[in-house]
VEXLUMPA-30382 format. One line per field, with one value per residue: residue in three letters; x, z, y of N, C-alpha, C in turn; residue number from 1. Coordinates in nm, 4 decimals. Last residue first. Layout:
residu = [Ala  ...]
n_east = [X  ...]
n_up = [Z  ...]
n_north = [Y  ...]
ca_east = [X  ...]
ca_up = [Z  ...]
ca_north = [Y  ...]
c_east = [X  ...]
c_up = [Z  ...]
c_north = [Y  ...]
num = [NUM  ...]
***
This chain:
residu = [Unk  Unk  Unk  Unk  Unk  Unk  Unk  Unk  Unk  Unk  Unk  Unk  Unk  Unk  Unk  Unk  Unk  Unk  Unk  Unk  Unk  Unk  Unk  Unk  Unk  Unk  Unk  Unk  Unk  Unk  Unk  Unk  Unk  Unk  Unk  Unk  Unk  Unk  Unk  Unk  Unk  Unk  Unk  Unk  Unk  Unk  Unk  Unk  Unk  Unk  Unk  Unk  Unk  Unk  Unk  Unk  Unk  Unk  Unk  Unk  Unk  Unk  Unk  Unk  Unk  Unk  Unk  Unk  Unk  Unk  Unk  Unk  Unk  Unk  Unk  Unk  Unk  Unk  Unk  Unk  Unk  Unk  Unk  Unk  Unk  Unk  Unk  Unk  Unk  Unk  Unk  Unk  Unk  Unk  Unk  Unk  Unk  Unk  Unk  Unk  Unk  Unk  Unk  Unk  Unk  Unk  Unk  Unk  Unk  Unk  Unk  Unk  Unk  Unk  Unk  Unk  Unk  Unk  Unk  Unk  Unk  Unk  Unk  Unk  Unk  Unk  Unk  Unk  Unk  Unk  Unk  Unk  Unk  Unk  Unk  Unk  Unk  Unk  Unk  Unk  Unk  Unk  Unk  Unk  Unk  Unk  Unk  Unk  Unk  Unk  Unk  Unk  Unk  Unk  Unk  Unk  Unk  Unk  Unk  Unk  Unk  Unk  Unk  Unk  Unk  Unk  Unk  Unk  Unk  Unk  Unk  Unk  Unk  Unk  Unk  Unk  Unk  Unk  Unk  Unk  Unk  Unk  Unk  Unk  Unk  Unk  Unk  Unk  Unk  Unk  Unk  Unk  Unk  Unk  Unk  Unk  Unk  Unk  Unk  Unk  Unk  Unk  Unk  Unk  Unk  Unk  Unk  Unk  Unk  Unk  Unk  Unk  Unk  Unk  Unk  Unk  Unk  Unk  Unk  Unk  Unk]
n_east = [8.5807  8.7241  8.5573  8.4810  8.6863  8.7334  8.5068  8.5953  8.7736  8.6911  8.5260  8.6730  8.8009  8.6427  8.3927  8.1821  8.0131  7.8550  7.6011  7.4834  7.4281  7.2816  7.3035  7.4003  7.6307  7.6163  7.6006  7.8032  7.9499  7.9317  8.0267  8.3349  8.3510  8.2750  8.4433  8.7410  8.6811  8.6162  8.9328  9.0712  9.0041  9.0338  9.3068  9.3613  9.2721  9.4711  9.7009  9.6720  9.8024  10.0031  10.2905  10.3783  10.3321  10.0355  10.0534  10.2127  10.0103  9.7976  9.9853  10.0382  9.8214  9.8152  10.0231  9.9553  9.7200  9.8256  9.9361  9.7484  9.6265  9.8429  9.8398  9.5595  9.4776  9.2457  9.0600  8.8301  8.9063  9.1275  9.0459  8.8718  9.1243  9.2342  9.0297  9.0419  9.2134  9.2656  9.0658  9.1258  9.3791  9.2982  9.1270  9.0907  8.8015  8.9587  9.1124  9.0581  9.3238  9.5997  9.9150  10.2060  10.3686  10.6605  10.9072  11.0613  10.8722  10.9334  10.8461  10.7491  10.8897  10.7627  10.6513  10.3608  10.1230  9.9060  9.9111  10.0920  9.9527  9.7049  9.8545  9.9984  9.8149  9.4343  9.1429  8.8039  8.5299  8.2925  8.1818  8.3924  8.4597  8.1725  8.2025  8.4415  8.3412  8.1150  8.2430  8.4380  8.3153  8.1935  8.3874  8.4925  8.2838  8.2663  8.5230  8.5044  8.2756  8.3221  8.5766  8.4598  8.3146  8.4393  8.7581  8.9658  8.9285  8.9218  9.1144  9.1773  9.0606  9.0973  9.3799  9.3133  9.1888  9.3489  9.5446  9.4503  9.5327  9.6522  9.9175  10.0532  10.2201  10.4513  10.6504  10.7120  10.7612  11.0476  11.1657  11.1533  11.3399  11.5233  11.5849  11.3886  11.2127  11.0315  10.8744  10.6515  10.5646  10.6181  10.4396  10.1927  10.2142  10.1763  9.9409  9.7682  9.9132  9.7647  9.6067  9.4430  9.6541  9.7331  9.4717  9.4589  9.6773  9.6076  9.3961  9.4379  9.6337  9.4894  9.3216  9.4702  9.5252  9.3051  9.1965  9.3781  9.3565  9.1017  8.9233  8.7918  8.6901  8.5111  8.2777  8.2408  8.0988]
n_up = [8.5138  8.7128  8.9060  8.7756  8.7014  9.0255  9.0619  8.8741  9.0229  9.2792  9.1635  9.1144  9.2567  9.4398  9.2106  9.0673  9.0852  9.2820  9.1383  9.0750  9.1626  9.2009  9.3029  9.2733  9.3470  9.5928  9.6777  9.6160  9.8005  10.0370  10.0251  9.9961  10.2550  10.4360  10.3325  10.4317  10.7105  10.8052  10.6924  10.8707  11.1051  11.0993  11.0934  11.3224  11.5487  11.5049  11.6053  11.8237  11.8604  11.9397  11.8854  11.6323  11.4684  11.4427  11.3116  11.0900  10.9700  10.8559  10.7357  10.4928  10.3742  10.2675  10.0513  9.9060  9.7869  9.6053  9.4319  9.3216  9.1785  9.0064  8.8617  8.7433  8.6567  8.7742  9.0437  9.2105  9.3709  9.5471  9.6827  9.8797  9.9524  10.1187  10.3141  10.4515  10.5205  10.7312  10.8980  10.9800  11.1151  11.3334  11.4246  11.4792  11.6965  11.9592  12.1854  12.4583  12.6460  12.6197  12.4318  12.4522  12.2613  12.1316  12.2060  12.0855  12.0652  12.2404  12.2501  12.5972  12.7772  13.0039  13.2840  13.2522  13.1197  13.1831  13.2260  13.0231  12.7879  12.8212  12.7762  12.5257  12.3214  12.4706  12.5584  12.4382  12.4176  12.2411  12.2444  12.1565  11.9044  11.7907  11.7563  11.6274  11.3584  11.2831  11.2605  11.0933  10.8665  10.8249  10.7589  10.5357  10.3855  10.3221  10.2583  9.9584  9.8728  9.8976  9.7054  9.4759  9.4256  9.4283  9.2926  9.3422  9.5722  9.7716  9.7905  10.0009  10.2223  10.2018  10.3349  10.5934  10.6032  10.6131  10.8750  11.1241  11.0393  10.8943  10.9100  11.1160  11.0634  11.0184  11.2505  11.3069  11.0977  11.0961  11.3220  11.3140  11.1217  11.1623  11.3917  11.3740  11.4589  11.4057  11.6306  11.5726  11.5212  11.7465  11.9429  11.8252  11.8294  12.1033  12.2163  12.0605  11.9105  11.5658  11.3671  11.3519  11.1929  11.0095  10.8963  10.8908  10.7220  10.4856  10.4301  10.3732  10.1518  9.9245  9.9469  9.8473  9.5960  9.4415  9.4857  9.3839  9.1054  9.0584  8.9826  8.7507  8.8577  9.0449  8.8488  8.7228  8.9138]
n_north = [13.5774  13.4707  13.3578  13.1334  12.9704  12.9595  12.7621  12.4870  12.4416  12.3743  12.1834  11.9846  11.8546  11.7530  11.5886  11.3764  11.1644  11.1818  11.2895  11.0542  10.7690  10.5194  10.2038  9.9484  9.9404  9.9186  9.6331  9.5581  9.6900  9.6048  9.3195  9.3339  9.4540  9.2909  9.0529  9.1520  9.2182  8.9578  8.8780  8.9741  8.8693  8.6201  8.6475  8.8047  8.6162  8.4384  8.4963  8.7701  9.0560  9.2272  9.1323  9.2426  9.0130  9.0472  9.3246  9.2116  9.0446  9.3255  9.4139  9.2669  9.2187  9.4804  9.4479  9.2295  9.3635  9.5214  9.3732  9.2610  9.4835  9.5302  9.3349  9.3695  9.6691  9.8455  9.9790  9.9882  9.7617  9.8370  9.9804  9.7785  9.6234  9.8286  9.8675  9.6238  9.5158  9.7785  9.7266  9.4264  9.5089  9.6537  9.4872  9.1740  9.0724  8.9972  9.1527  9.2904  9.3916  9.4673  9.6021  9.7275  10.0064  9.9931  10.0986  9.8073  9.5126  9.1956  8.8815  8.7666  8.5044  8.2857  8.2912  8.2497  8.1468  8.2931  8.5266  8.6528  8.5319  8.6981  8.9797  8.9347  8.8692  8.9812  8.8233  8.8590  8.9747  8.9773  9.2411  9.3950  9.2693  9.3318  9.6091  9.7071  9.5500  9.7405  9.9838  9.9568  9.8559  10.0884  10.2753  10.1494  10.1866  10.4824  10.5632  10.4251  10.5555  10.8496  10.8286  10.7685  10.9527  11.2142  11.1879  11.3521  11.5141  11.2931  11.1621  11.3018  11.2035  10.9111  10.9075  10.9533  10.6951  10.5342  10.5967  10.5168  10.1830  10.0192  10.1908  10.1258  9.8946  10.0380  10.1291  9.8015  9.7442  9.8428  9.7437  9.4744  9.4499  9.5373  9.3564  9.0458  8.7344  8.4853  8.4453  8.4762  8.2296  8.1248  8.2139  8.1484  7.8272  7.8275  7.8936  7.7406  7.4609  7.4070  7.2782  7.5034  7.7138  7.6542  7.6424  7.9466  8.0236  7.9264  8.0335  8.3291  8.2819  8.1577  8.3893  8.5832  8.5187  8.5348  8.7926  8.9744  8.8357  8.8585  9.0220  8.9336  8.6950  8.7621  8.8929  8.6715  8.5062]
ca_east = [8.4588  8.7749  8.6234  8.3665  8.6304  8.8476  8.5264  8.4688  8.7830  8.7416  8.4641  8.5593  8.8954  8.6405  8.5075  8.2133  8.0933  7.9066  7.6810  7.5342  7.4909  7.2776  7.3210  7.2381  7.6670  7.6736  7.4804  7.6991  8.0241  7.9174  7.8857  8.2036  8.3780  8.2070  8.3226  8.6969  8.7299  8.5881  8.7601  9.0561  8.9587  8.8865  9.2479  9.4143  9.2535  9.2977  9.6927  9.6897  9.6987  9.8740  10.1852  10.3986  10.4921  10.0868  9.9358  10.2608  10.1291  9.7715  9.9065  10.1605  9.8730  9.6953  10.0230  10.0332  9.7146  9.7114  10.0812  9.8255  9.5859  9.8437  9.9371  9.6308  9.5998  9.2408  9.1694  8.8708  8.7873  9.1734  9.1051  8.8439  8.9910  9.2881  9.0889  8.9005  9.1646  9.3463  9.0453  8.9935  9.3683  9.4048  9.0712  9.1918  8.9205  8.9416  9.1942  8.9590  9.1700  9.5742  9.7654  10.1467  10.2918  10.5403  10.8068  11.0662  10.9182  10.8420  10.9298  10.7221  10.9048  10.7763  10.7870  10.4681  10.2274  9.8925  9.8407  10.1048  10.0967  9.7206  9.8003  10.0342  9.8879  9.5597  9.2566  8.9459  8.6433  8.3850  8.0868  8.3168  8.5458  8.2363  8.0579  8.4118  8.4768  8.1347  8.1267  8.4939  8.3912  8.0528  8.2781  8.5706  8.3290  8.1574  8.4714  8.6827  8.2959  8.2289  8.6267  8.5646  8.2503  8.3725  8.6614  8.9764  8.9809  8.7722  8.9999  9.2724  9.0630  8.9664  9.3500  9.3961  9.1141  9.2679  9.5563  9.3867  9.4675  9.5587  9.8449  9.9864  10.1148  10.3874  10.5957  10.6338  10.6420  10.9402  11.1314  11.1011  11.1582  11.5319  11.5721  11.5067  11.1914  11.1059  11.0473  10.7359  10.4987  10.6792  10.5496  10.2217  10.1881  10.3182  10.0547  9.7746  9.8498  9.9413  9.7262  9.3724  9.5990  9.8279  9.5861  9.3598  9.6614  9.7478  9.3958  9.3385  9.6655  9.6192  9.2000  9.4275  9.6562  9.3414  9.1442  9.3654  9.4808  9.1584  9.0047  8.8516  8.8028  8.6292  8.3742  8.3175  8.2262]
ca_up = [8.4360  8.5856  8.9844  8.7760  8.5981  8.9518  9.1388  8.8719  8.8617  9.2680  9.2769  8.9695  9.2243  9.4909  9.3044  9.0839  8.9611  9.3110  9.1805  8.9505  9.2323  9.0628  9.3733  9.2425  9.2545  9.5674  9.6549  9.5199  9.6686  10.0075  10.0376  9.8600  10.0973  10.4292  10.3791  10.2985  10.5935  10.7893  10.6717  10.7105  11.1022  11.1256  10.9814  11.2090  11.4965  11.4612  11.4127  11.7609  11.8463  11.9533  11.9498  11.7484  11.4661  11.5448  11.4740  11.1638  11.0086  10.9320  10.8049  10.5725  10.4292  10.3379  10.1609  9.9772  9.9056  9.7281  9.5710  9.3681  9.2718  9.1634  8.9046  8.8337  8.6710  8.6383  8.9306  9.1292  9.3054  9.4045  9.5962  9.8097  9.8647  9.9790  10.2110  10.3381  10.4224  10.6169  10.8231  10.8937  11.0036  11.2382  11.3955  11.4836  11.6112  11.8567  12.1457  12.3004  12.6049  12.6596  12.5024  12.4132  12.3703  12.0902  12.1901  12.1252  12.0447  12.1979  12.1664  12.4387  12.7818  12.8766  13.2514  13.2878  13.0557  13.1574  13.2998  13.1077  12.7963  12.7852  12.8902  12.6359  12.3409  12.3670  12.6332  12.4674  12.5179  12.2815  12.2540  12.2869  11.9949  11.8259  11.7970  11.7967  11.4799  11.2837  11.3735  11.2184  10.9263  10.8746  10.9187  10.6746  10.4282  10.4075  10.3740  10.0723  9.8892  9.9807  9.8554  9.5013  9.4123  9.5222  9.2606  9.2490  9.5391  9.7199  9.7331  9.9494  10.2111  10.1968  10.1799  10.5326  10.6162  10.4981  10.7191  11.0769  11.1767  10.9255  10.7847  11.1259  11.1097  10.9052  11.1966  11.4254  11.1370  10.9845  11.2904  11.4930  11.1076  11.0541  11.4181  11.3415  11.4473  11.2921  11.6203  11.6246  11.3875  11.6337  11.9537  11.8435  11.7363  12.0446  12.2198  12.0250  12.0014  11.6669  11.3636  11.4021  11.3830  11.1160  10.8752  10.9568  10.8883  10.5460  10.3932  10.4758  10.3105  10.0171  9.9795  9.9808  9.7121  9.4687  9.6085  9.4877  9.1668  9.0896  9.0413  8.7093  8.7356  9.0726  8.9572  8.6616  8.8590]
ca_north = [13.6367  13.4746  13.4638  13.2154  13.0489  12.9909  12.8815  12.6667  12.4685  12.4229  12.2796  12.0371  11.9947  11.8916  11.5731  11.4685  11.1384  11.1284  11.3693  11.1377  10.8574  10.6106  10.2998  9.9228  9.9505  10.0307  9.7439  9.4921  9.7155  9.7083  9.3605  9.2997  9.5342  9.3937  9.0529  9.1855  9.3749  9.0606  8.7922  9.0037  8.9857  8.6672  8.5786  8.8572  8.6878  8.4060  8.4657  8.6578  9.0074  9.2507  9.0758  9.2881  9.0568  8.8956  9.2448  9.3111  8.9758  9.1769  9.4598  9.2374  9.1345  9.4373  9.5473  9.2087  9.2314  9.5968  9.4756  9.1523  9.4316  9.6284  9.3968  9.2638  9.6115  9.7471  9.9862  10.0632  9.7779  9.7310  10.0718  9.8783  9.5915  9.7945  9.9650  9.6832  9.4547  9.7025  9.8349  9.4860  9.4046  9.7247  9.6094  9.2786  9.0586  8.9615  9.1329  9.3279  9.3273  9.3664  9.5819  9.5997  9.9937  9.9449  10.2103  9.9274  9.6034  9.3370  8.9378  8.7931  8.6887  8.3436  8.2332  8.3778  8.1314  8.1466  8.5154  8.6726  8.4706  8.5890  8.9215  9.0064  8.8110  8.9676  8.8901  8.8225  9.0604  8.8813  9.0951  9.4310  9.2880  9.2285  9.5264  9.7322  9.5279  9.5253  9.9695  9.9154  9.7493  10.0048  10.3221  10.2058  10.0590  10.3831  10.5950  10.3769  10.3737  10.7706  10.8884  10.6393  10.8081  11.1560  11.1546  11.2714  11.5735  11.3654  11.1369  11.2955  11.3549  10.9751  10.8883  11.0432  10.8114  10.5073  10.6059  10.6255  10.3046  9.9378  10.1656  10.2157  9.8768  9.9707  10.1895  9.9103  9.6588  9.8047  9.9095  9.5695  9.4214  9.5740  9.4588  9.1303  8.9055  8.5383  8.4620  8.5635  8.3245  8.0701  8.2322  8.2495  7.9176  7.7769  7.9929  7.8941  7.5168  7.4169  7.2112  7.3803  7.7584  7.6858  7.5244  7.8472  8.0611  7.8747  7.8450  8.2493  8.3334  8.1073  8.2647  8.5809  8.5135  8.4296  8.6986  8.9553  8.8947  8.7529  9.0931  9.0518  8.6732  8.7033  8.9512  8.7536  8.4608]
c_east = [8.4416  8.7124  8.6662  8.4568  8.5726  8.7534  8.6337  8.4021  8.6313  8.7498  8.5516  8.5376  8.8076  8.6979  8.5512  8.3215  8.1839  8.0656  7.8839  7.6343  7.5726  7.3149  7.3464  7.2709  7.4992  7.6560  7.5574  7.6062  7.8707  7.9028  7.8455  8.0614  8.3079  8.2157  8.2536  8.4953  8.7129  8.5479  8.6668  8.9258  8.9916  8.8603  9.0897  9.3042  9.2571  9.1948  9.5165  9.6381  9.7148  9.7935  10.0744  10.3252  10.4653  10.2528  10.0139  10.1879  10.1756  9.8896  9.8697  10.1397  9.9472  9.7552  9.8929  10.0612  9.7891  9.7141  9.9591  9.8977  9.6464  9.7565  9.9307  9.7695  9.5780  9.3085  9.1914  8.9810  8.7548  8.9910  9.1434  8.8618  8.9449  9.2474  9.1510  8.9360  9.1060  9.3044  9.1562  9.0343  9.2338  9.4253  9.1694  9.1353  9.0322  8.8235  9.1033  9.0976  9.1251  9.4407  9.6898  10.0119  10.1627  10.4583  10.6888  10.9945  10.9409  10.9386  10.8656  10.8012  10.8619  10.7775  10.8236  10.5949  10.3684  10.0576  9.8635  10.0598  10.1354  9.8336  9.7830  9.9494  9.9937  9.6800  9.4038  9.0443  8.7784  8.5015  8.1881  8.2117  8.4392  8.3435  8.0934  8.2777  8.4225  8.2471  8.1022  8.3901  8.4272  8.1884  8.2211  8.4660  8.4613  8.2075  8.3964  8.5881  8.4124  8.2907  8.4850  8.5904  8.2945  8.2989  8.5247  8.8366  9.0057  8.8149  8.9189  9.1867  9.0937  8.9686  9.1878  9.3647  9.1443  9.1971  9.4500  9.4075  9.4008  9.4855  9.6950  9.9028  10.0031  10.2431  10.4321  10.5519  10.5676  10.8104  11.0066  11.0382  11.0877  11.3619  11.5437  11.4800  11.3752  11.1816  11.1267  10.8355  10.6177  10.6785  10.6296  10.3794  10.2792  10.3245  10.1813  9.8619  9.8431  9.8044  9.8280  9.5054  9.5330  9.7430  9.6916  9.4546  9.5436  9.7445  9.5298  9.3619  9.5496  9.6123  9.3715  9.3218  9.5878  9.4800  9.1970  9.3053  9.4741  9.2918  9.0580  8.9574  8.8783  8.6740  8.5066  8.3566  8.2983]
c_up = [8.4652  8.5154  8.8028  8.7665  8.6749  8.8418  9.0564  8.9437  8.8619  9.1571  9.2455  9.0454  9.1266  9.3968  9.3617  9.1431  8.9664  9.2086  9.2631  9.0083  9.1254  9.1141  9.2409  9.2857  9.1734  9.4559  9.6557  9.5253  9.5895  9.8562  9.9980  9.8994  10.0071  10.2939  10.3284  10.2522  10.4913  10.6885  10.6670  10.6601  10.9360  11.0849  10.9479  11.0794  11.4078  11.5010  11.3952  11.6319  11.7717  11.9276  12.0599  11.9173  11.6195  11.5646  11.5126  11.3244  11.1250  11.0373  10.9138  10.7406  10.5301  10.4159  10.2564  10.0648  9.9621  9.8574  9.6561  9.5112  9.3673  9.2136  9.0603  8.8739  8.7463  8.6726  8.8586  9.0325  9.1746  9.3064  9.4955  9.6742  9.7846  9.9417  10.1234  10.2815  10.3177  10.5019  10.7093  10.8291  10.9109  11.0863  11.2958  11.3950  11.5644  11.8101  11.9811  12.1785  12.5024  12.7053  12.5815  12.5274  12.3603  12.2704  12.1477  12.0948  12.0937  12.1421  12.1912  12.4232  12.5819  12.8707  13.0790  13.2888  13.1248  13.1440  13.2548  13.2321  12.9962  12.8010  12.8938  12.7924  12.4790  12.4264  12.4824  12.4484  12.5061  12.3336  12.3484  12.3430  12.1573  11.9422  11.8323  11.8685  11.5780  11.4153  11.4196  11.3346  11.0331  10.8837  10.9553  10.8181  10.5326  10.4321  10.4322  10.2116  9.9874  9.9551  9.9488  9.6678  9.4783  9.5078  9.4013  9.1763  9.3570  9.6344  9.6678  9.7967  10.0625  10.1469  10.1306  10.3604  10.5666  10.5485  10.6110  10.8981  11.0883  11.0611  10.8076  10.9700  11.1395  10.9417  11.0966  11.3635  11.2368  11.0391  11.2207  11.3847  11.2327  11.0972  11.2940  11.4172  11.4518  11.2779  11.5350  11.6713  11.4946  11.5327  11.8096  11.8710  11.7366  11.9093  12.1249  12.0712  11.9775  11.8059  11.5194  11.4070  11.4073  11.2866  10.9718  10.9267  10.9401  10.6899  10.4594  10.4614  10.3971  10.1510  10.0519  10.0179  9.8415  9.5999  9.5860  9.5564  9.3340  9.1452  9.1322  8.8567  8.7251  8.9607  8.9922  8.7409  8.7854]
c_north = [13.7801  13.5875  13.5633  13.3571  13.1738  13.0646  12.9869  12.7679  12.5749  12.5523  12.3936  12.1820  12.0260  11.9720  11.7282  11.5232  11.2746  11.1234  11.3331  11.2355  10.9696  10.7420  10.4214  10.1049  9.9709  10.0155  9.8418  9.5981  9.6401  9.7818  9.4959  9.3651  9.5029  9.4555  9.1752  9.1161  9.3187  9.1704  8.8617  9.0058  9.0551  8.7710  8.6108  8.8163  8.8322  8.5237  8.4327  8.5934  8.8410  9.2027  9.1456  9.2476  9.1430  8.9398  9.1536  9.3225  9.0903  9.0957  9.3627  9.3595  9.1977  9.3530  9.5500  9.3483  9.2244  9.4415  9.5368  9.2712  9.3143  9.5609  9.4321  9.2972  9.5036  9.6732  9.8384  10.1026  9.8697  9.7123  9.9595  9.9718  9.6697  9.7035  9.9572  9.7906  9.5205  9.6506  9.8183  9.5863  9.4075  9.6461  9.6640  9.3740  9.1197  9.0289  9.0379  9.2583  9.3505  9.3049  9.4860  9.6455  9.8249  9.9229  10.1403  10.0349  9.7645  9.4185  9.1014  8.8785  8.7001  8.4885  8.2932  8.3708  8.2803  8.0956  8.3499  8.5865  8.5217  8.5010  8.7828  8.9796  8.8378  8.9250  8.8884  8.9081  8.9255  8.9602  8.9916  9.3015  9.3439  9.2163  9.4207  9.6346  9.5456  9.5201  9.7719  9.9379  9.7795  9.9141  10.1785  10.2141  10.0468  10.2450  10.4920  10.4132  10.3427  10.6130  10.8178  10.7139  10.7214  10.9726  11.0697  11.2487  11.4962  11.5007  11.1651  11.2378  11.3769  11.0626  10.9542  11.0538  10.9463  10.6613  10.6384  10.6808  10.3887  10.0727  10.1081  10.2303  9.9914  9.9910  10.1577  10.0447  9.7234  9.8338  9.9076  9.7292  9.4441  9.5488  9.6099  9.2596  8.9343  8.6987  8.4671  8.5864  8.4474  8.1590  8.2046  8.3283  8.0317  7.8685  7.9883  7.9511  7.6594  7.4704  7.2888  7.2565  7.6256  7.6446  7.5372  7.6728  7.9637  7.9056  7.8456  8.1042  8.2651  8.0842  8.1406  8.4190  8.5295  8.3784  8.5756  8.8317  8.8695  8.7499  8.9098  9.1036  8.8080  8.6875  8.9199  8.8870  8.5729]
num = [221  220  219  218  217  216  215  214  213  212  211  210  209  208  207  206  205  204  203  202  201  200  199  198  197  196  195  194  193  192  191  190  189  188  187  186  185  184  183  182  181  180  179  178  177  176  175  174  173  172  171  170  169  168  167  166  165  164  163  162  161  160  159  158  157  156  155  154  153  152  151  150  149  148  147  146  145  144  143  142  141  140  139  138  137  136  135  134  133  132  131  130  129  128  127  126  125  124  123  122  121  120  119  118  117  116  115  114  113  112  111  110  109  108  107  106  105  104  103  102  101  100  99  98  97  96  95  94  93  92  91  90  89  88  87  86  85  84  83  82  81  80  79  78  77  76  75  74  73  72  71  70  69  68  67  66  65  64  63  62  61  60  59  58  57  56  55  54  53  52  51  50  49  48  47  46  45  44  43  42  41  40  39  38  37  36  35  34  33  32  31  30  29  28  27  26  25  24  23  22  21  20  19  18  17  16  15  14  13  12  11  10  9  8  7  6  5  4  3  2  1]
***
């Protein structure tokens, strides 16, 4: 309980989100759904959403670099729960091979022209769970682990979130699996995080620009 009190921010808006997409999805069919969650589209939110979604890719990794320059403690925890959610993903997604919203509509439903976006290349196997929505979750899980503010932990969700939405906005992937695939990313984070924390990592407390700083003295001397 005093986990969840200190970072309540987050999991109380996300326990919402998950309670509103599963309420969506045992209430509509899956295409109707799908279509509905995607016709909320502009051309203000084509751009958005096309770019956005790259947040849930190679991002958190960029940040990594970026990290370790702060504090290796916090660059391994963002890493390892990056590697072990998306070894979970591909393990799955390769288990269960469903077809994403593009083939699926194609092959059942051809009369329907999905909403796409320009330069968005649409896919069309390995469609659960969403990979771009895990690594999402779990990186700004992650970084809300390490900071105080309900504040920011509330703007770490809603930029997780809107990771997630951006999959079904470009229909790569449908609303179940977005929801699965939070589920996921934030799954793995706690887990990671209990035993990380049984974990006496002195060196860990360390970072590159210490490295740095006493390369500099030494050269100094």
């Amino acid at each position: 309980m005093t986990h969840f009190k200190q970072f309540w921010a987050f999991y109380i808006p996300y326990i919402i989100f998950v309670i509103t997409l599963f309420t969506l999805i045992i209430c509509n069919n899956k295409a109707d759904l799908h279509l509905w969650l995607t016709s909320f589209n502009t051309p203000n939110r084509d751009i958005f959403f096309y770019y956005y979604t790259n947040v849930g890719g190679s991002f958190p990794f960029f940040v990594v670099v970026v990290l370790l320059f702060y504090r290796y403690r916090l660059a391994l925890f963002v890493l390892i729960t990056q590697l072990a959610s998306g070894l979970f993903s591909q393990f799955i997604k390769q288990t269960w091979d469903e077809p994403r919203p593009f083939k699926y509509f194609a092959d059942n439903y051809p009369n329907v022209n999905l909403h796409q976006v320009l330069g968005e290349q649409l896919h069309s196997s390995h469609s659960f769970p969403s990979g771009h929505t895990i690594t999402a979750f779990a990186f700004f899980l992650a970084i809300t682990f390490f900071t105080k503010k309900p504040l920011l932990h509330f703007i770490f969700f809603i930029l997780a979130m809107l990771v997630g939405l951006s999959r079904i906005y470009l229909s790569q992937h449908f609303a179940i699996d977005v929801m699965f695939g939070s589920i996921i990313g934030v799954a793995v984070t706690i887990s990671w995080l209990f035993y990380y924390e049984t974990l006496h990592l002195k060196w860990a407390e360390g970072s590159l620009r210490d490295v740095f700083i006493r390369i500099k003295r030494k050269n100094t001397l």
